[in-house]
C-alpha positions as CSV (number, residue, x, y, z in Angstrom):
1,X,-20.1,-29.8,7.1
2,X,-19.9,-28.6,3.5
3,X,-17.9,-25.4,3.2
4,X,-17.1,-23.0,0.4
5,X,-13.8,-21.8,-1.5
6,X,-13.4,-17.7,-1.9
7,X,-10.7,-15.5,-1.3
8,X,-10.5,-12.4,1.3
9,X,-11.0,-9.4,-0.5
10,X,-8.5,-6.9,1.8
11,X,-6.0,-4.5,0.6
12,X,-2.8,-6.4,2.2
13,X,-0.1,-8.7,1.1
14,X,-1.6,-11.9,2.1
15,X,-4.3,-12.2,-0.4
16,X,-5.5,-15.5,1.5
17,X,-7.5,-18.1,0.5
18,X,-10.9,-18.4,2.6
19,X,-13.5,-21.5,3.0
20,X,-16.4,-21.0,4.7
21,X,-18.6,-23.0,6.0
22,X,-22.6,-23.8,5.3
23,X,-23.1,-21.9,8.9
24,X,-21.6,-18.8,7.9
25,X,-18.1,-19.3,9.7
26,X,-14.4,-17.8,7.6
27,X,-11.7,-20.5,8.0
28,X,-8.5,-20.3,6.5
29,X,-8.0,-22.8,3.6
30,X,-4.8,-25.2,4.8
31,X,-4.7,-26.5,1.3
32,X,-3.5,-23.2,-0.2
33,X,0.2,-22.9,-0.5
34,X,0.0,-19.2,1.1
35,X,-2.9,-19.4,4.0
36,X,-1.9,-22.4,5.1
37,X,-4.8,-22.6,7.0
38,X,-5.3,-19.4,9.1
39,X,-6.6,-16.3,8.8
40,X,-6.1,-12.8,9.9
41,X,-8.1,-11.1,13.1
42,X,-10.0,-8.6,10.3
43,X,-11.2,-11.9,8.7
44,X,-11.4,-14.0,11.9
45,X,-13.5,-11.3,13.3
46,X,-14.8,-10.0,10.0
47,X,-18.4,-10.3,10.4
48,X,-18.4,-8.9,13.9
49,X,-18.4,-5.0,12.3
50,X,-21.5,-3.3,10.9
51,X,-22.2,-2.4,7.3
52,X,-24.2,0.0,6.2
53,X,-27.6,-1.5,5.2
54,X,-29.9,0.9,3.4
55,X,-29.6,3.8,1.2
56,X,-29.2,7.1,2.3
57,X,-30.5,10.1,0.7
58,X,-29.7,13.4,2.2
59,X,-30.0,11.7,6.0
60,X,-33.1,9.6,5.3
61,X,-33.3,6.0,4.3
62,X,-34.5,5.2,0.7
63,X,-34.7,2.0,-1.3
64,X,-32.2,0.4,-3.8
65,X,-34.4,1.3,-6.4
66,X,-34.9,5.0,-5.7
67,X,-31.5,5.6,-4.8
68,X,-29.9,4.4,-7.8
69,X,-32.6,6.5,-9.8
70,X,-31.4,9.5,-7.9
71,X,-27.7,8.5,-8.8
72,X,-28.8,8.7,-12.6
73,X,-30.5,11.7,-12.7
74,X,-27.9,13.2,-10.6
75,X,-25.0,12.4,-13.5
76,X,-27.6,13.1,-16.1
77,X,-27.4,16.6,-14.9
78,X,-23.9,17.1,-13.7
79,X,-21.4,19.1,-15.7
80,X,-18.2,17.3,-14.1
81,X,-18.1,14.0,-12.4
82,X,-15.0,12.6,-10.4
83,X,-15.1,9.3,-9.9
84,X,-12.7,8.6,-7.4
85,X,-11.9,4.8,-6.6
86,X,-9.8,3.3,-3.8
87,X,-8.9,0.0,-3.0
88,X,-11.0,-0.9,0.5
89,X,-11.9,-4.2,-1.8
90,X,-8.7,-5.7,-3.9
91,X,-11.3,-7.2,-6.5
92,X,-11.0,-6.7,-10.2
93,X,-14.4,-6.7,-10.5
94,X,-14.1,-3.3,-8.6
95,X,-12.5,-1.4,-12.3
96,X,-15.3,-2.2,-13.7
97,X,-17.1,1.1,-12.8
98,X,-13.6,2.9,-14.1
99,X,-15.0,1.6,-17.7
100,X,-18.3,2.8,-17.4
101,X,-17.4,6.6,-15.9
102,X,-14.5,7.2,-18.5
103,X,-17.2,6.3,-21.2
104,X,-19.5,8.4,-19.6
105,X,-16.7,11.2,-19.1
106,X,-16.2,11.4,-15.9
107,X,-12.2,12.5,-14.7
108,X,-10.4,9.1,-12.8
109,X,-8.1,9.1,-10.3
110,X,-4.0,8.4,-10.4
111,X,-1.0,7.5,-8.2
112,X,-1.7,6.3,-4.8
113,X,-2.2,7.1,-1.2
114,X,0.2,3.8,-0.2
115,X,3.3,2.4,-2.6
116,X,3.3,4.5,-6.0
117,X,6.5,6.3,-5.2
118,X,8.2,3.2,-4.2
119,X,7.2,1.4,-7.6
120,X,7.8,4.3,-9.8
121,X,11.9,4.0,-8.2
122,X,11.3,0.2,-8.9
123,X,10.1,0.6,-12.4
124,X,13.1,3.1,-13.1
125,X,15.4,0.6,-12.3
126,X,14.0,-2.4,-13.2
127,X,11.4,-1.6,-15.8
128,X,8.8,-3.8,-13.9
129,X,7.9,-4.4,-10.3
130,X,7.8,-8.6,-9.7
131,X,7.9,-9.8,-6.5
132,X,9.6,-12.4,-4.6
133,X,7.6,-15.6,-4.0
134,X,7.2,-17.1,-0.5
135,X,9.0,-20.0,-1.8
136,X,12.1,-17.9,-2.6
137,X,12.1,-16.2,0.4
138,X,11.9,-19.6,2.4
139,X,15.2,-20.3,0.8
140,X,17.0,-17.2,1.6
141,X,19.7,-17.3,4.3
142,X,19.0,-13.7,5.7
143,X,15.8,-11.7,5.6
144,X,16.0,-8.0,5.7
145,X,13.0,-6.1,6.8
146,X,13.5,-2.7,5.7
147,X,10.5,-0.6,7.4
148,X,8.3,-3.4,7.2
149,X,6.7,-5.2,10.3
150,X,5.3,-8.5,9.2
151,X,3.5,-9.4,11.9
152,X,0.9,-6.1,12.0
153,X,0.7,-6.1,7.9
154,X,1.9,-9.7,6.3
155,X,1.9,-12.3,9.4
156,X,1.7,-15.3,6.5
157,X,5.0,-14.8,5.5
158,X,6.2,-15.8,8.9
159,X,6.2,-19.6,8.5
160,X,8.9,-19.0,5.5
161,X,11.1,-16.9,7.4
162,X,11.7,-19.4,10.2
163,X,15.1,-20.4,10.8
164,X,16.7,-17.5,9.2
165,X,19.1,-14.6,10.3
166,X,16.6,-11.9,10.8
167,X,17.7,-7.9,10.3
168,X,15.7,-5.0,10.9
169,X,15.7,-1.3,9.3
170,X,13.6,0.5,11.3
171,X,13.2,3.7,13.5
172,X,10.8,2.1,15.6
173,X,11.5,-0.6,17.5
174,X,8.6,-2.9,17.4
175,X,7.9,-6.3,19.1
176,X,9.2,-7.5,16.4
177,X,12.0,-6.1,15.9
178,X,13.0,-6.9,19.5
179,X,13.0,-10.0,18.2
180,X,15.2,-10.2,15.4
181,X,18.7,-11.2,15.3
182,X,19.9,-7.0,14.5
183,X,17.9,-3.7,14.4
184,X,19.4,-1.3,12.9
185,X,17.0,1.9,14.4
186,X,18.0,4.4,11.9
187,X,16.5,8.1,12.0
188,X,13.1,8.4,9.8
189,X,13.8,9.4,6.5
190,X,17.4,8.6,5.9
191,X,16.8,5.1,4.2
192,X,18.0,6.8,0.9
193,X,21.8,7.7,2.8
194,X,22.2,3.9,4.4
195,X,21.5,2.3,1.0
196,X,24.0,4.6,-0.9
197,X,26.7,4.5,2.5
198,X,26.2,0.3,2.7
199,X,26.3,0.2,-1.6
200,X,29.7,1.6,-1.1
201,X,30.8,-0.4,1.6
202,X,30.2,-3.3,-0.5
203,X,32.9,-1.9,-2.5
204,X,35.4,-1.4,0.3
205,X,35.2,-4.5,1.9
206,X,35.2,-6.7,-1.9
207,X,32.0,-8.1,-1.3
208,X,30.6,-6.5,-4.9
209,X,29.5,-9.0,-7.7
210,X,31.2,-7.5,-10.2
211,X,30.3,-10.3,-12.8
212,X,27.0,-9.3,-11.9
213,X,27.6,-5.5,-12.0
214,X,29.2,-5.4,-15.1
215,X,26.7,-8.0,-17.5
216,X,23.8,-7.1,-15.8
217,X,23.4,-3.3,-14.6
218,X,23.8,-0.3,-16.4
219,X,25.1,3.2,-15.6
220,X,27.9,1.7,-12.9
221,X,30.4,4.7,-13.4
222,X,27.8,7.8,-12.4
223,X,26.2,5.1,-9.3
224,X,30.1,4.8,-8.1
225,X,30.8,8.5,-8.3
226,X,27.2,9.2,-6.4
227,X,28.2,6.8,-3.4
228,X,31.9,7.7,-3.1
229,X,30.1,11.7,-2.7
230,X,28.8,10.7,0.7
231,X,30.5,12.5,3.5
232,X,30.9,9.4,5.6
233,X,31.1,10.8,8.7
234,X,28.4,13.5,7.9
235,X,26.0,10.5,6.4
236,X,26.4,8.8,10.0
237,X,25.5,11.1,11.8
238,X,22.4,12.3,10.0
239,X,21.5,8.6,10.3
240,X,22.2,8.4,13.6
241,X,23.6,4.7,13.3
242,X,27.5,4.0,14.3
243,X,30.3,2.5,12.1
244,X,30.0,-0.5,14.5
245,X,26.5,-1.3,13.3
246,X,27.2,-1.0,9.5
247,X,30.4,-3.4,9.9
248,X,27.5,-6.1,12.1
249,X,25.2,-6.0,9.4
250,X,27.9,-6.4,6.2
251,X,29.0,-9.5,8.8
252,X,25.5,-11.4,8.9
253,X,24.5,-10.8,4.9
254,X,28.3,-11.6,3.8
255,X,28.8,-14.4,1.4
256,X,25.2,-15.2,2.0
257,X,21.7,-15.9,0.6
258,X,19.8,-12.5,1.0
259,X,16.0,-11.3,0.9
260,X,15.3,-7.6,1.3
261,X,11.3,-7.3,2.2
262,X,10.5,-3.4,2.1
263,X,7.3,-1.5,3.5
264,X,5.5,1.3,2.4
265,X,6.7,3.7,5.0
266,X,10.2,4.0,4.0
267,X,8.9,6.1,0.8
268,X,6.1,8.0,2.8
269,X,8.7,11.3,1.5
270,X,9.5,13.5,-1.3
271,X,12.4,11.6,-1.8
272,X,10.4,8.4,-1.8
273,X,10.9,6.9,-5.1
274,X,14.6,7.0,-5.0
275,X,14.5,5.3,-2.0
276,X,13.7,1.8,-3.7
277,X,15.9,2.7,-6.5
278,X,18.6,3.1,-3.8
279,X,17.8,-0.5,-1.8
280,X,17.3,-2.2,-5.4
281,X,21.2,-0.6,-6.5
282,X,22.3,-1.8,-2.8
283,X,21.3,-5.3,-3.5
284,X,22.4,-5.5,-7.1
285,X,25.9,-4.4,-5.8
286,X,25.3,-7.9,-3.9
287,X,24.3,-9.4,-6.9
288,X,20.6,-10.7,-5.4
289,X,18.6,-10.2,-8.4
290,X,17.9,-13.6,-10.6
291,X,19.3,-15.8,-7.8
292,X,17.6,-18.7,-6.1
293,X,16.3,-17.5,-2.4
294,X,17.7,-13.9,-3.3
295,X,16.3,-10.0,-4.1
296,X,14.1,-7.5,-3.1
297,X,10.5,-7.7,-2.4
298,X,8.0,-4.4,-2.3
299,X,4.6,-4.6,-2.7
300,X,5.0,-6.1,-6.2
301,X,2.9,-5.1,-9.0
302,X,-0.5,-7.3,-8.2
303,X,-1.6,-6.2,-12.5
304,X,2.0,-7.2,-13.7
305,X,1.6,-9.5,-16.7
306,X,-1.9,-9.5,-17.1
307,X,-4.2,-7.5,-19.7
308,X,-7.5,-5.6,-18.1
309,X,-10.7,-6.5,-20.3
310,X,-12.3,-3.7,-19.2
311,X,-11.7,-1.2,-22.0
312,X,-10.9,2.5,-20.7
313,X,-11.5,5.5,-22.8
314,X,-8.9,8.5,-22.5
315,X,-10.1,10.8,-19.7
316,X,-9.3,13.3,-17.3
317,X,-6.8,12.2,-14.4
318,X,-6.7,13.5,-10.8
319,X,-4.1,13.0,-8.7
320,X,-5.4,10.7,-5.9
321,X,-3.1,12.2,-2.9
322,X,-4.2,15.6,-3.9
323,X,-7.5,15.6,-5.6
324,X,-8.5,18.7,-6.5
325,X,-12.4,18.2,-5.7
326,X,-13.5,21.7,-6.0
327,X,-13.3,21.4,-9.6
328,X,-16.5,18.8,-9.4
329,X,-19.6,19.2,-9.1
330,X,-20.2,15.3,-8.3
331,X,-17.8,13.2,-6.9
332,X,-18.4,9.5,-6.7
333,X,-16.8,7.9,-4.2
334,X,-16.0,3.7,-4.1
335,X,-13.9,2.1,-2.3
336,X,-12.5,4.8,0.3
337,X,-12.7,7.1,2.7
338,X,-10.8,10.5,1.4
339,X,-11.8,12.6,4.2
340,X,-9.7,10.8,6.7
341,X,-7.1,8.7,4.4
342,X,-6.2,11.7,2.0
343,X,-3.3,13.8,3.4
344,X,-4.5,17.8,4.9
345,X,-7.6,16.6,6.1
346,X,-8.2,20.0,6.2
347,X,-7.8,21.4,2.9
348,X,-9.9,18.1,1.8
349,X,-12.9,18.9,4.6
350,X,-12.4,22.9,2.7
351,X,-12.5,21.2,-1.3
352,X,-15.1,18.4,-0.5
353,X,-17.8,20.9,1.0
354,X,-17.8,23.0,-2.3
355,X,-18.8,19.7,-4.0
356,X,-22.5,19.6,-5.0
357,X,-23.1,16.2,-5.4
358,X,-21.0,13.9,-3.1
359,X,-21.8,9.7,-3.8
360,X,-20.5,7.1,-1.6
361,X,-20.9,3.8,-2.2
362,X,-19.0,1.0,0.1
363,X,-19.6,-1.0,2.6
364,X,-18.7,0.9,6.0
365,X,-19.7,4.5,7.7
366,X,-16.6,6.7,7.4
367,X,-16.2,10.4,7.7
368,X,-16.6,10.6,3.9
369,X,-20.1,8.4,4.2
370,X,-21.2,10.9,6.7
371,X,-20.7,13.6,4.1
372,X,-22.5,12.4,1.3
373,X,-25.6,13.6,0.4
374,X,-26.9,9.7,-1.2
375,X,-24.7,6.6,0.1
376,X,-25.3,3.5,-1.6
377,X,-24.5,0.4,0.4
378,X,-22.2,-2.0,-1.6
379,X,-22.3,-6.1,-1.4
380,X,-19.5,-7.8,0.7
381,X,-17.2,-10.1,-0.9
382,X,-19.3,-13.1,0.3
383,X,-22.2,-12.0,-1.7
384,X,-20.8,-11.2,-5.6
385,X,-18.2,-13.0,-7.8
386,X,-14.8,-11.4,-8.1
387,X,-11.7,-12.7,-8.4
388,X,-8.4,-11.0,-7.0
389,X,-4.3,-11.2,-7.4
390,X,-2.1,-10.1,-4.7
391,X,1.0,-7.8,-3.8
392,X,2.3,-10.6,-1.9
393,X,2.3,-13.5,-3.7
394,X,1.8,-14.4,-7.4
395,X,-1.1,-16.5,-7.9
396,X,-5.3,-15.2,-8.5
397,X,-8.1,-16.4,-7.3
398,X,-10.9,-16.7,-7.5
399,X,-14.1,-15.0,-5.2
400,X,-17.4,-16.9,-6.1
401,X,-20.5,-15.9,-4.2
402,X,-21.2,-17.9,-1.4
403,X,-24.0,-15.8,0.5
404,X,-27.0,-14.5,-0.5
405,X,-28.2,-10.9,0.6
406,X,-31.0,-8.5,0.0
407,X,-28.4,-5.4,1.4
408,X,-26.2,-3.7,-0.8
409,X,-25.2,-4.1,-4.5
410,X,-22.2,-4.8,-6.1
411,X,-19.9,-3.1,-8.8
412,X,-20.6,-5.4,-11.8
413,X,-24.4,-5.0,-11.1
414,X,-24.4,-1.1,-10.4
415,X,-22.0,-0.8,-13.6
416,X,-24.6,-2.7,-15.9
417,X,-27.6,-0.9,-14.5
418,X,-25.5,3.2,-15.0
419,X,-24.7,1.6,-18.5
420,X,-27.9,0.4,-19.4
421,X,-29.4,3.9,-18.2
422,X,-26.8,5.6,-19.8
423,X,-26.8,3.7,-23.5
424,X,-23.5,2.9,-23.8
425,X,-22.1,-0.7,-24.9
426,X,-23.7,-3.3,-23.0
427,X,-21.4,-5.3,-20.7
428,X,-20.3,-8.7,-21.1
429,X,-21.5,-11.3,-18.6
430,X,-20.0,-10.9,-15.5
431,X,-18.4,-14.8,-15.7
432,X,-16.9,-13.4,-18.9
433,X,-14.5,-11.0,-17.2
434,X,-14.0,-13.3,-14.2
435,X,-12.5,-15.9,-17.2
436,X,-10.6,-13.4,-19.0
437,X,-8.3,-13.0,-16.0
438,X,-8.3,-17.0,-14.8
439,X,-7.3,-17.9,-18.4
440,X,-4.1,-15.5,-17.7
441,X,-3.1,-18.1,-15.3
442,X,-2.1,-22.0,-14.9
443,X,-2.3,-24.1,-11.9
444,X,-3.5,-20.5,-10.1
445,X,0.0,-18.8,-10.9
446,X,-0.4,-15.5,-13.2
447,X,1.4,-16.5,-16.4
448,X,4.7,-14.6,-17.1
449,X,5.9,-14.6,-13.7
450,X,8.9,-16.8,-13.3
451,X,9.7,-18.8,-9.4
452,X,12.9,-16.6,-9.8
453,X,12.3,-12.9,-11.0
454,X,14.8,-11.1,-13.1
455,X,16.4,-14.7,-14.1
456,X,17.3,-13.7,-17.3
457,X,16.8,-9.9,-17.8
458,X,15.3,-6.9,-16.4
459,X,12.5,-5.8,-18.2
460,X,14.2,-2.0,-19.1
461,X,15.0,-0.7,-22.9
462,X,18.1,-2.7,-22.7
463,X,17.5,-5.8,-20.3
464,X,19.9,-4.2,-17.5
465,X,18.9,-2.3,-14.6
466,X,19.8,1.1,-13.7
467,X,21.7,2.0,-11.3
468,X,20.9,4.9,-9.3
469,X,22.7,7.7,-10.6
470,X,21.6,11.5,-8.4
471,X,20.0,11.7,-5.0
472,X,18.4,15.0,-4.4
473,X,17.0,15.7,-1.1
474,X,16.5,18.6,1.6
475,X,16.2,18.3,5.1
476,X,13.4,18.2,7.2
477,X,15.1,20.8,9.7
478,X,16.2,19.7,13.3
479,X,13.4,21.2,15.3
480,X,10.3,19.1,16.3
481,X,9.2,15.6,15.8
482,X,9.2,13.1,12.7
483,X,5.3,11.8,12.4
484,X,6.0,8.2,12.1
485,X,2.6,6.5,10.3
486,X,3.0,2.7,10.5
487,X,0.4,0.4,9.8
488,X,-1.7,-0.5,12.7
489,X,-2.5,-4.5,13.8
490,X,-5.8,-3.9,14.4
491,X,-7.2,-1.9,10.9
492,X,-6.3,-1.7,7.6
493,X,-6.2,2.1,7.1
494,X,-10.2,3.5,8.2
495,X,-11.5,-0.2,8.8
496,X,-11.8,-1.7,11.6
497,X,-10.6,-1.2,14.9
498,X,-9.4,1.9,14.3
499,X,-6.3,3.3,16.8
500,X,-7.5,6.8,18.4
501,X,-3.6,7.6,20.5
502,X,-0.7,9.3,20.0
503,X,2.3,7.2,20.8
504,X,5.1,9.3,22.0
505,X,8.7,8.4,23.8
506,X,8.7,8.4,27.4
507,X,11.6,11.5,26.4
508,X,8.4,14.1,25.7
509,X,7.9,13.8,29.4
510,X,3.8,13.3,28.3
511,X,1.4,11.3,30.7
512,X,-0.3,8.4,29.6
513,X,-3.8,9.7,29.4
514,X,-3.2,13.4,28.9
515,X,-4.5,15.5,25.7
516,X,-1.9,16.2,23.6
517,X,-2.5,18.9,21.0
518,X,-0.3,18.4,18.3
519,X,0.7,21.0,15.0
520,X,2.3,21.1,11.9
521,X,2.7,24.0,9.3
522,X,-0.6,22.2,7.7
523,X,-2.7,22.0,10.7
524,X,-3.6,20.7,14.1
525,X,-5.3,17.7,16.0
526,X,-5.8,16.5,19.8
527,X,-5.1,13.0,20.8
528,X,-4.9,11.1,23.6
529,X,-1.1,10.2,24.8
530,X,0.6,7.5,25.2
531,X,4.2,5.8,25.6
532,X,5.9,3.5,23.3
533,X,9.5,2.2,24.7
534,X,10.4,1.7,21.1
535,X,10.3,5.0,19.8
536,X,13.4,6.8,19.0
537,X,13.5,10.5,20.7
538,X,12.9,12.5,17.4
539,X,9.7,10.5,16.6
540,X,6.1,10.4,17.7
541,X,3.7,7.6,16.3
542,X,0.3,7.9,15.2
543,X,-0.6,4.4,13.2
544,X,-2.3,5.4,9.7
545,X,-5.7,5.4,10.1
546,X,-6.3,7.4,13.8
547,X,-8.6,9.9,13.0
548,X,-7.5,13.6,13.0
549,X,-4.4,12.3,12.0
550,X,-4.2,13.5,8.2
551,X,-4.6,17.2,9.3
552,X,-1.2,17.0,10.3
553,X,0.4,16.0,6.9
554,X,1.1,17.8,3.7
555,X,-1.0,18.5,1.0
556,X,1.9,17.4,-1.6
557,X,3.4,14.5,-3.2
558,X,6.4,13.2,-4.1
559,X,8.9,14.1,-6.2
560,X,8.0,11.5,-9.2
561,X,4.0,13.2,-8.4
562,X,2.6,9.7,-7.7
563,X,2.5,8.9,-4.0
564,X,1.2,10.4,-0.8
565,X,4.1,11.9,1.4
566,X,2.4,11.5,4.5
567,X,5.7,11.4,6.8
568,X,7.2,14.4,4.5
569,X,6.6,16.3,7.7
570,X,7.7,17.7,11.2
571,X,5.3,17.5,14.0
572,X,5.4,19.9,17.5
573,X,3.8,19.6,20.9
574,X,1.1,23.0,21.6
């Protein structure tokens, strides 16, 4: 049987190499360092869920041809376009429309819905966000998951975690955490006070590198005085942890080789981005930065190192948690699904219906497809070249077309037709762009990025990195519940099998079943009920991606303005 080398194209950590076979069939590639020869149930399944086939126009199916005709004339006569690009496809190919609507003028998007205020704390500290490779991590000692659970969002990295101590920071108390060797179920949204209490712990019990500290880090003296300002006994109790559990924790990672993987959801706050900088100063009180099988892992910078060919002109920015789409009269839409995955589904519903013009082009109905007055169906990964890099791991590769199909058309193609119409520079071939990031590569490893990050110096104005130095926060208030949005096993975000419950603890004396009408101070939504025996009594889960959700969360972000705050908010049973 002869079968075919491409790459999935999902927003996750994995990134995994695919073959697929002459009958159509998605194995995982076993030669591939990562994959190791399976896949995950979206790919496994991946062909199971229906795409969107034809055009849409206003409710009635048109041809390719008329409908990108329509698209032209529509941006011909608008006055101000957003183009507003998610990530449903991890392709570079996908920023090639970003070059053609800034030359064309149209505002862009910034920031994130998922990880920007976690890598803005990384970047202040470090100067630039590099991950840990799987081959590091499988020569760690002890692996700290800090509000990540690998098996619903990174199950590849399980293979190189076998054998090792296994800690979990987390408020819920998942299958996997059952699992591990410690959980440390620590109240939602106090990460930022167990990094800075355990940081100065380090201290008491002489377990600090000082050689470290002192060549490597700067700003020690205003990080020491910010730690030894914690109320101890106040900080544990806001946590809600014990004394017992800090000194069980400082006993597994002492004098030992340590990995600290953290999710998105610890910095799903205001506070978010000092929330990294706080675990990356913890573990450079350890030490673990620039040390074989030791550090801390985010979603690293999947663009770090490389250079974009695509050549951006200076244009308008919105803010992609809080897009402001009522300054638009055409809003083109690629790549997501803003009406449920933007925060205040409400005040989005409110701003998107005073858009004239709204364009969707991707691959799968959503609420926002349902909206749009012309939908343009997009090409799957099987049926364009791309080529992709990862969060996860640090090598590209490449996404050849190994399927041919009359549905749909892909970015490149739509990109060279709107700049065609549109007379602007023509585009290179697509093969040329494709090249121009392999060549940033050797052996399928991005260039620049060292087997053992941060070896030699941290990429900040001086080479050291920063020690947190102020930790300004406000609390939530003690009435209600914290909204808890994990990732779900079964979709990434809108795709998929999407979860439709609320998960509550069996505490909220709610039936399985029952109706629950739920409210914030920015809005409402109904869900069915359910129990989860891992939930702590403060907390309520409802995995990102349930529809309705997003009308319960805020309409803000952060405090660095980059990032979604989607669990900056207390929830209440009607």
């Amino acid at each position: 049987m002869i079968t075919y080398k491409t790459a999935c194209p999902l927003d996750c950590y994995d990134g995994c190499s695919v073959e697929v076979t002459d009958d159509g069939k998605l194995k995982g590639d076993k030669e591939h360092p990562f994959t190791q020869g399976f896949l995950c149930p979206f790919l496994n399944h991946y062909k199971k869920y229906e795409r969107i086939e034809k055009p849409r126009l206003n409710g009635k199916e048109i041809s390719m041809g008329k409908a990108l005709a329509y698209l032209v004339e529509t941006l011909k006569n608008s006055n101000n376009t957003l183009h507003y690009r998610g990530h449903g496809n991890f392709g570079k190919m996908q920023e090639v429309t970003d070059q053609f609507f800034s030359q064309y003028g149209a505002a862009l998007t910034e920031g994130s819905l998922c990880d920007a205020a976690g890598e803005h704390g990384i970047l202040e500290g470090r100067g630039a966000n590099y991950m840990m490779s799987e081959d590091q991590i499988s020569k760690s000692e002890v692996v700290i998951f800090w509000g990540r659970n690998p098996k619903s969002t990174n199950s590849h990295i399980l293979p190189f975690i076998k054998g090792k101590k296994i800690v979990v920071i987390d408020p819920i108390k998942t299958d996997f955490a059952k699992n591990a060797d410690f959980h440390i179920q620590i109240r939602p949204r106090e990460d930022l006070y167990l990094a800075l209490l355990l940081s100065r712990y380090i201290f008491n019990e002489d377990m600090a590198d000082y050689d470290f500290l002192d060549s490597r880090c700067s700003g020690i003296d205003k990080f020491e005085e910010l730690i030894y300002s914690i109320h101890i006994k106040n900080a544990i109790k806001q946590m809600d942890i014990s004394l017992e559990e800090i000194d069980e924790f400082l006993h597994l990672i002492k004098g030992k080789k340590v990995a600290i993987l953290v999710g998105v959801g610890v910095q799903k706050f205001s506070i978010g981005s000092s929330v990294l900088r706080a675990i990356d100063s913890f573990a450079a009180t350890l030490g673990l930065f620039g040390k074989e099988g030791c550090g801390v892992s985010y979603l690293g910078s999947s663009s770090v190192g490389l250079n974009s060919p695509f050549k951006i002109v200076k244009s308008k920015k919105e803010k992609a948690a809080i897009a402001n789409f009522d300054k638009y009269d055409t809003l083109f839409v690629q790549g997501s699904n803003p009406l449920s995955q933007m925060p205040s589904t409400k005040s989005v519903d409110e701003k998107l219906s005073k858009v004239k013009n709204i364009i969707y082009f991707g691959i799968y109905e959503n609420e926002t497809s349902a909206k749009a007055s012309l939908v343009i169906p997009a090409k799957t990964f099987l049926e364009k070249d791309d080529i992709r890099t990862s969060y996860g791991h640090n090598y590209i590769l490449k996404m050849p077309r190994v399927e041919e199909s009359n549905i749909g058309i892909g970015e490149y193609d739509l990109a060279n037709y709107l700049t065609k119409e549109f007379k602007q520079d023509s585009l290179e071939d697509e093969e040329f762009y494709i090249k121009y990031y392999e060549e940033q590569s050797e052996n399928s490893l991005i260039n620049g990025r060292d087997d053992i990050a941060y070896a030699n110096d941290f990429t900040t104005d001086d080479g050291k990195f920063l020690l947190i130095d102020k930790a300004d926060d406000y609390p939530l208030g003690n009435d209600g519940y914290f909204l808890v949005t994990a990732k779900s096993s079964k979709s990434l975000n809108s795709q998929f099998e999407r979860e439709t419950k609320a998960y509550f603890p069996s505490s909220a004396g709610i039936e399985v079943g029952q109706s629950v009408s739920l409210k914030s101070k920015y809005g409402e939504a109904t869900f069915e009920a359910d129990i989860h025996d891992g939930l702590r009594d403060d907390s309520i889960l409802i995995y990102s991606g349930t529809p309705n959700v997003n009308y319960l969360t805020p309409n803000r972000t952060d405090n660095s303005g980059t990032n979604a705050i989607y669990q900056e908010v207390k929830v209440f049973i009607d």
